[in-house]
C-alpha positions in Angstrom: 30.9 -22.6 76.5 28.8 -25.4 77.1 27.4 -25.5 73.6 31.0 -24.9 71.8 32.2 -28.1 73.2 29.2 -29.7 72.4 29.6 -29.0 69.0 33.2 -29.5 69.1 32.5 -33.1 70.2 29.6 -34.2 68.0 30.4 -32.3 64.7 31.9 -35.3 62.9 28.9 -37.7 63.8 26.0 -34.5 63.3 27.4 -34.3 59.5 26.6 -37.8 58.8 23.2 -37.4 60.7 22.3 -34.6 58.9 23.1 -36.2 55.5 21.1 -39.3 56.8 18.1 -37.2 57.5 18.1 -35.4 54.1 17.6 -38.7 52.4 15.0 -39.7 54.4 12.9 -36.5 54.5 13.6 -36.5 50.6 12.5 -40.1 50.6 9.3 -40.1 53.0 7.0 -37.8 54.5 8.9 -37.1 57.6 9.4 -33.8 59.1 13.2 -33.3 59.5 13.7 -33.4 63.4 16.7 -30.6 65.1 19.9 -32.5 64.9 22.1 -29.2 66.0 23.3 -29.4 69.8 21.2 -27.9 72.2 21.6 -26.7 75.6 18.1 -25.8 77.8 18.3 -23.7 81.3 16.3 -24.8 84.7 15.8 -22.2 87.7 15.6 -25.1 90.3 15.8 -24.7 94.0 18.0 -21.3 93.4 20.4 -23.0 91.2 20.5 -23.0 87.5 20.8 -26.4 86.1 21.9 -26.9 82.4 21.0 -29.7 80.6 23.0 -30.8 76.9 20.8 -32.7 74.2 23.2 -33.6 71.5 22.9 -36.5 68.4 25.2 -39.3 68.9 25.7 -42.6 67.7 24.3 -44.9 69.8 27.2 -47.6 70.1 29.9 -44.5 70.9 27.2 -42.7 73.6 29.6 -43.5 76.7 32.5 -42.7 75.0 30.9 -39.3 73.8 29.6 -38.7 76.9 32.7 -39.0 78.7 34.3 -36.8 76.1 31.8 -34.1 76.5 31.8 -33.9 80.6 35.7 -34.1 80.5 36.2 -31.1 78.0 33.6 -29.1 80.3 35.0 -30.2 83.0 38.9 -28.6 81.4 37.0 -25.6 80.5 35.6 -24.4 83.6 39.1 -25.7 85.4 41.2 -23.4 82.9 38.6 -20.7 82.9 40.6 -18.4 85.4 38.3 -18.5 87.8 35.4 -17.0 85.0 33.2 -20.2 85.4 33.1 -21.8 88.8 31.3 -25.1 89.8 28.1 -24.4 92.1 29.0 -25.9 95.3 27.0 -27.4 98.3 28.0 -29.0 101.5 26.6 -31.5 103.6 27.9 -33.1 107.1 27.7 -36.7 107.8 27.5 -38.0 111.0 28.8 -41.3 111.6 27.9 -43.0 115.0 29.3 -45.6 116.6 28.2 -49.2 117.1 27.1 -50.5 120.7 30.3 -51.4 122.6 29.6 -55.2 122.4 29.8 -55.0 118.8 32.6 -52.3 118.3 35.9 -53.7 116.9 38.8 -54.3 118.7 41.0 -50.9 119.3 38.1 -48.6 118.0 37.3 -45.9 120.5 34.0 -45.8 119.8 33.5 -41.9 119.1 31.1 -40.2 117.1 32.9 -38.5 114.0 31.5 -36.5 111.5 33.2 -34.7 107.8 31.6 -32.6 105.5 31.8 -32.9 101.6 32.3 -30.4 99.3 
């Protein structure tokens, strides 16, 4: 998936790249570098992490960029429950000030939520 929508998003740009290469691999001694999208797996701390190298022009690489993560993002959220985001929580634990410095009407109390 990830490398379908990758492609999807940089094919238009990737053709021009490609032709631009050709002319100057034809025209100098340089080796022709991998312009195709690739995507690279990382065992980390018992997740997987994926990482996305792509070509892109570099005065549209926000734009792309948010055009990539948003089409991964509607894939895995119309996937039917197929590709699922990894998930981690952590609590934080908010304490109060000192009463002298506590604002007027707060109670004071130690609260805590946890993120998901």
């Amino acid at each position: 998936m990830l490398l379908r929508v990758t492609k999807e998003t940089v094919s238009d740009y990737l053709v021009e790249a490609q032709r631009s290469w050709k002319w100057v691999t034809e025209n100098y001694r340089i080796e022709s570098p991998l312009l195709e999208p690739m995507v690279t797996l990382q065992a980390s701390g018992g997740s997987l992490e994926f990482a996305l190298s792509y070509i892109v022009d570099y005065t549209k690489r926000t734009t792309v960029k948010d055009q990539l993560f948003t089409k991964i993002v509607d894939e895995v959220a119309s996937s039917k429950g197929r590709l699922e985001w990894a998930s981690s929580s952590a609590a934080v634990v908010s304490q109060s000030a000192p009463a002298d410095l506590r604002a007027p009407g707060d109670s004071g109390s130690a609260t805590s939520a946890t993120a998901r």
